[in-house]
C-alpha positions in Angstrom: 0.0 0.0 0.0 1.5 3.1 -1.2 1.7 6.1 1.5 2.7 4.0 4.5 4.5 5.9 7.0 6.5 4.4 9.2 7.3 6.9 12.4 9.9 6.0 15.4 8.1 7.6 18.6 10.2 6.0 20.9 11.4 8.6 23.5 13.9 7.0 25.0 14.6 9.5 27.7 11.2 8.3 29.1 12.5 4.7 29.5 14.0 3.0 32.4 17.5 1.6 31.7 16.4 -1.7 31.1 14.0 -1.1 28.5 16.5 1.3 26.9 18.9 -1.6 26.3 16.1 -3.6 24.7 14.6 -0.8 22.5 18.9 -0.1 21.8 18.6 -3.8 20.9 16.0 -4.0 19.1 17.1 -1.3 16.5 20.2 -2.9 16.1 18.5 -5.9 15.0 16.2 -4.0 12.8 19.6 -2.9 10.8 21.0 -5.9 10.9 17.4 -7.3 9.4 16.6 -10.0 12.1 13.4 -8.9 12.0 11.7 -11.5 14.5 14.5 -10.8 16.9 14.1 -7.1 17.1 10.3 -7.8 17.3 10.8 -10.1 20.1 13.5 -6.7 21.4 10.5 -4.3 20.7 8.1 -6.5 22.7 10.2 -6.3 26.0 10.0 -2.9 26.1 6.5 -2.9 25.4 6.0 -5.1 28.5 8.3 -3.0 30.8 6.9 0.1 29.8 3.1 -0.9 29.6 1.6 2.7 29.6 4.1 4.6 27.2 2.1 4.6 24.0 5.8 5.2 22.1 6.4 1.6 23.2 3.6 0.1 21.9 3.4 2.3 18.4 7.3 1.2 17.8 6.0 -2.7 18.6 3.2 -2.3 15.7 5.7 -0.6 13.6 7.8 -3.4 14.1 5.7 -5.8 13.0 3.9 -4.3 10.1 7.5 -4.0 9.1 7.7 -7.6 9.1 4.6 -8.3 7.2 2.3 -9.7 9.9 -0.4 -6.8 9.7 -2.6 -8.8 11.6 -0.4 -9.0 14.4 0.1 -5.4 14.6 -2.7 -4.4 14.9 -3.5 -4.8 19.0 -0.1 -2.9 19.9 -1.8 0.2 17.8 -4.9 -0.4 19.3 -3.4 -0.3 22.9 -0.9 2.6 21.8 -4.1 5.0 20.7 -5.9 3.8 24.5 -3.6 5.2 26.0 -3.1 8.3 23.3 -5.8 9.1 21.1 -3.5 12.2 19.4 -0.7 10.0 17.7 -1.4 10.3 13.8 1.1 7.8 12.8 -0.5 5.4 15.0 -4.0 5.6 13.7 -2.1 5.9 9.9 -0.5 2.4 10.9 -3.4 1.0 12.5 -5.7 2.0 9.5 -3.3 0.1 7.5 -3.1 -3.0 9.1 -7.0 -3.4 9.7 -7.0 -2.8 6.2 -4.5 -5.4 4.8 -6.2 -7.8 7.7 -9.4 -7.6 6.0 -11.1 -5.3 8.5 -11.9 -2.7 6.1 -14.9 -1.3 7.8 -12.9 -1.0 11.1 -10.1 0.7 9.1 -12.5 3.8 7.5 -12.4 5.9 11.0 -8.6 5.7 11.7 -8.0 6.9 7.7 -10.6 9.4 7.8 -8.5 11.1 10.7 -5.4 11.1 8.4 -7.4 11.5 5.2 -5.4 8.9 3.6 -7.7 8.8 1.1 -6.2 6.1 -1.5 -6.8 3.7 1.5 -9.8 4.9 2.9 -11.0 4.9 -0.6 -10.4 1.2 -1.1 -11.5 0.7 2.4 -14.6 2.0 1.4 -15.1 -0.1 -1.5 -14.5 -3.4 0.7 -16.7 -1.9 3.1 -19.7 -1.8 0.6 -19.8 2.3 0.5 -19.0 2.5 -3.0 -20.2 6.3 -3.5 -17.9 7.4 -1.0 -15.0 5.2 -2.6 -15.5 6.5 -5.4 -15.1 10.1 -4.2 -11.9 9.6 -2.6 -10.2 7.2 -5.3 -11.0 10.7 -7.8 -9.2 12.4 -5.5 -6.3 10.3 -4.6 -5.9 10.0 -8.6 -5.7 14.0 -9.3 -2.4 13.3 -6.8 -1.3 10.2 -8.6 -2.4 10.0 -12.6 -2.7 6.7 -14.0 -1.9 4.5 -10.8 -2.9 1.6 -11.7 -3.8 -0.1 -8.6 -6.4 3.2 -8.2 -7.5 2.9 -11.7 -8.7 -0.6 -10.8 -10.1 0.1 -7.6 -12.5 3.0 -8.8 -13.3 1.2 -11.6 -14.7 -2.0 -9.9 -16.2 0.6 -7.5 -18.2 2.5 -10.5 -19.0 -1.1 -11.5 -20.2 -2.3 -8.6 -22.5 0.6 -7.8 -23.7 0.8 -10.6 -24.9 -3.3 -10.6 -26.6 -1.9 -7.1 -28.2 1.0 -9.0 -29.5 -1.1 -11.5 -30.7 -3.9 -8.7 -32.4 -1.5 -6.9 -34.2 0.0 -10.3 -35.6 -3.7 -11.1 -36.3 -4.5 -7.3 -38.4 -1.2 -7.3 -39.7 -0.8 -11.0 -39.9 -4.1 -12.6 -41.2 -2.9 -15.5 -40.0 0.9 -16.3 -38.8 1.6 -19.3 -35.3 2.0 -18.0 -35.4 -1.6 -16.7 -36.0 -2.7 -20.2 -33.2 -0.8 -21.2 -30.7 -2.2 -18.7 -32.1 -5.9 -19.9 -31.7 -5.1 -23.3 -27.8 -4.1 -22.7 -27.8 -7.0 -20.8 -28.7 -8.9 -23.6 -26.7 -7.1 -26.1 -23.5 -7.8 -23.4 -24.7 -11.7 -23.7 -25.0 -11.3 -27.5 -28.7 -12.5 -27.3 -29.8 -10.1 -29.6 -33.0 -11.4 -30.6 -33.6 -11.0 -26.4 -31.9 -7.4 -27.0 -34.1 -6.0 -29.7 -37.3 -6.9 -27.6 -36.0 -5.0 -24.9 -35.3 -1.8 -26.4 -38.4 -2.2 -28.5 -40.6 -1.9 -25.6 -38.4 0.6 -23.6 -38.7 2.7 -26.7 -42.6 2.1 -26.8 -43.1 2.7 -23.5 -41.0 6.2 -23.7 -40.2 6.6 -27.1 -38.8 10.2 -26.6 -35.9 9.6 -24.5 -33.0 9.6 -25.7 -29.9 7.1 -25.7 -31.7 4.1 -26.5 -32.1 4.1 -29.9 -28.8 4.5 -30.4 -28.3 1.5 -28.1 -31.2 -0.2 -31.0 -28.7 0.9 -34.0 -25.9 -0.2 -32.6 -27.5 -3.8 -32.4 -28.6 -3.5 -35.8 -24.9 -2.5 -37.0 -23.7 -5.6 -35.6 -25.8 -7.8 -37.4 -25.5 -5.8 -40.8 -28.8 -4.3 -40.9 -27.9 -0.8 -41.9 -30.9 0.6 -43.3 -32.6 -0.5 -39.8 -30.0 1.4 -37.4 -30.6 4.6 -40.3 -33.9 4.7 -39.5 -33.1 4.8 -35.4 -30.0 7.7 -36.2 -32.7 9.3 -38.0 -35.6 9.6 -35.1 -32.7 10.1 -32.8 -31.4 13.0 -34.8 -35.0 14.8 -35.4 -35.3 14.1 -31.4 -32.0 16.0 -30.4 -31.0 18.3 -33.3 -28.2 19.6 -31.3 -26.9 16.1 -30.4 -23.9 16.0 -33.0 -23.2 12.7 -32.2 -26.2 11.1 -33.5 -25.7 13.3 -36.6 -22.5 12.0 -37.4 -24.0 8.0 -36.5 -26.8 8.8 -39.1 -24.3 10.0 -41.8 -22.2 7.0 -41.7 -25.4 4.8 -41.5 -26.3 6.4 -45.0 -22.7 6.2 -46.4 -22.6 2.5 -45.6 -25.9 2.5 -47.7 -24.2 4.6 -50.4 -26.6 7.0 -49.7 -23.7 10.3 -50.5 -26.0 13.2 -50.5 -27.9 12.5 -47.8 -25.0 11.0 -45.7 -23.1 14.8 -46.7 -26.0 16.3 -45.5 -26.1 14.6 -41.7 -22.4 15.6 -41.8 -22.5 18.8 -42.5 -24.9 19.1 -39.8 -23.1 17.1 -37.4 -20.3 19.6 -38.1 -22.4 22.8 -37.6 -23.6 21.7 -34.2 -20.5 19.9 -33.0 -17.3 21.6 -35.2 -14.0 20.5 -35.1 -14.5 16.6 -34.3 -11.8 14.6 -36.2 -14.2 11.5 -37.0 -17.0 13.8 -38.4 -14.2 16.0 -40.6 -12.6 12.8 -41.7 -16.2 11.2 -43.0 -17.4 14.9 -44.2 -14.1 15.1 -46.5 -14.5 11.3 -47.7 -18.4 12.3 -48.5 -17.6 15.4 -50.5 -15.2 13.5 -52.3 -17.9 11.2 -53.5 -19.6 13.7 -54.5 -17.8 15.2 -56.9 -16.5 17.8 -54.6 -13.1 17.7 -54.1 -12.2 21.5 -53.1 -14.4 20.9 -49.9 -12.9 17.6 -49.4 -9.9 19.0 -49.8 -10.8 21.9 -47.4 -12.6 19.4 -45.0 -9.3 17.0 -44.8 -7.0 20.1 -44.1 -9.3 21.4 -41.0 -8.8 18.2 -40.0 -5.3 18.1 -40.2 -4.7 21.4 -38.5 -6.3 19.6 -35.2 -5.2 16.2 -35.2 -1.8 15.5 -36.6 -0.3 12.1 -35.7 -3.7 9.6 -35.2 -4.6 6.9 -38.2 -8.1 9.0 -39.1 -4.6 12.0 -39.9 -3.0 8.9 -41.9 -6.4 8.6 -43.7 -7.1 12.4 -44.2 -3.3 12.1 -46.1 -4.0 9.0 -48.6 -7.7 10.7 -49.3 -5.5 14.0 -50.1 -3.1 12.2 -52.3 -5.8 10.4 -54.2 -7.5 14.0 -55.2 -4.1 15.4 -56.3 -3.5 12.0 -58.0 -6.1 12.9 -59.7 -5.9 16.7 -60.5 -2.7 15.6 -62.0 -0.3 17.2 -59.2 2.0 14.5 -58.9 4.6 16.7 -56.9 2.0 17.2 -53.8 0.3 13.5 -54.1 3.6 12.0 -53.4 3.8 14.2 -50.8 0.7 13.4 -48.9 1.3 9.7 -49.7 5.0 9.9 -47.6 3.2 11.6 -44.7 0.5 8.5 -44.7 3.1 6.2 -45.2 5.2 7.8 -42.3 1.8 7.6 -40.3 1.7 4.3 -40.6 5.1 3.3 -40.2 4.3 5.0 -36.7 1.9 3.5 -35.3 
């Protein structure tokens, strides 16, 4: 577990010469890495100093140092009796109920540090996914693209949503959302007979909100049936006119047709309501083309290219730009745009 702090609060002016030779001891060991024997060191002071909370934080350090969380956990516990004010204690002891499955016991001892990669995770184990989820965000603005807390808030997202969606067919069996969820079910399954139903009647039921035809279409895509999924883009499109997205869905639907001009036209509004996407520029270019206009898919391939310089749709826009000079007869600039696809390529 990353973060772990491991503090010496042993005063040793507070101990009696006996237990100073043992704590003296016991660090020794610790160099010398005879761990059990400087636990054992550790322990003695402990025992001789029984109500010196130093003694008993360095005998849980001791031992979480040696891997045996469990075991360290009532020498913290005893250490914060006897001094509720020792952060490194209740940092260590947060730990160790942590790593010793007790996440739920864990949660106030890391709140008090706002350790909040642990607590986070602690959280999750604990059931309180929400809460995880709040503090694995903010763990992650301090360390981007940890893995480990990548995972964690990703199973937590999962899992609360699974209890979201429980909870919706628990309480409404048969909402229209429910269907929805059961038709992505299905579609997860690949049961798509079982999938279309299930969209079919969460659209009939509320055949104005938006997101599931989309979720319809894409079920239709998968099993070929283009001029189906047009027909969902479409409704979707007239539904949300400012929802670019399911502009640019509805063009391609018609370009896979061979429908150009009416492909061009979902484009161009896709473009107008949502400018500057790469995919949309890179179909809108590859549309005017095929319709006989090549000075706006010229035009549409170099916007592109002015935003997105490296990625394969850039590769694409390059080959689509030395094909229209191929053809214009400007041999000079087509060999030009074919070395940058080719470079492109050779990239990635």
């Amino acid at each position: 577990m990353h973060g772990i702090l491991f503090i010496l609060l042993l005063a040793f002016q507070n101990l009696t010469p006996e237990a100073l030779k043992h704590a003296e001891a016991g660090m020794e060991l610790q160099k010398q890495g005879k761990q059990g024997e400087a636990i054992a060191e550790f322990r003695k002071v402990a025992e001789l100093m029984p109500d010196l909370a130093a003694a008993h934080v360095n005998l849980g350090q001791a031992i979480m140092q040696g891997g045996d969380f469990n075991g360290a956990i009532p020498p913290l516990k005893r250490a914060l009796e006897l001094n509720p004010d020792l952060p490194g204690a209740h940092q260590m002891l947060g730990y160790s109920l942590l790593a010793a499955g007790y996440a739920a016991e864990a949660i106030p001892h890391l709140e008090k540090i706002q350790a909040v990669d642990a607590l986070g995770v602690a959280q999750l184990k604990a059931g309180r996914y929400a809460d995880a989820i709040g503090n694995l965000q903010a763990a992650l603005t301090k360390r981007p693209g940890d893995p480990d807390l990548l995972y964690y808030l990703g199973r937590a997202s999962g899992l609360l949503s699974r209890d979201t969606f429980e909870e919706l067919k628990k309480t409404q069996p048969d909402s229209a959302r429910t269907h929805q969820i059961l038709g992505e079910t299905y579609a997860i399954m690949h049961n798509a007979v079982g999938a279309e139903k299930e969209f079919g009647e969460a659209i009939r039921q509320r055949p104005t909100t938006p997101g599931i035809r989309l979720e319809l279409a894409e079920l239709y895509i998968s099993a070929g049936k283009w001029d189906l999924a047009e027909e969902q883009f479409r409704i979707e499109s007239e539904l949300q006119p400012g929802d670019g997205e399911a502009a640019y869905l509805l063009g391609n639907a018609r370009l896979q047709q061979g429908k150009i001009k009416e492909a061009r036209r979902a484009l161009v509004h896709a473009n107008a309501v949502a400018p500057g996407v790469p995919d949309t520029l890179y179909l809108l270019g590859k549309v005017a083309g095929l319709d006989d206009d090549a000075a706006a898919a010229e035009k549409t391939w170099r916007d592109l290219l002015a935003l997105d310089k490296d990625s394969s749709l850039a590769a694409q826009a390059h080959f689509g730009l030395a094909n229209l000079y191929r053809q214009k007869g400007n041999a000079a600039q087509a060999d030009a745009e074919l070395k940058e696809f080719q470079r492109l390529q050779k990239a990635k």
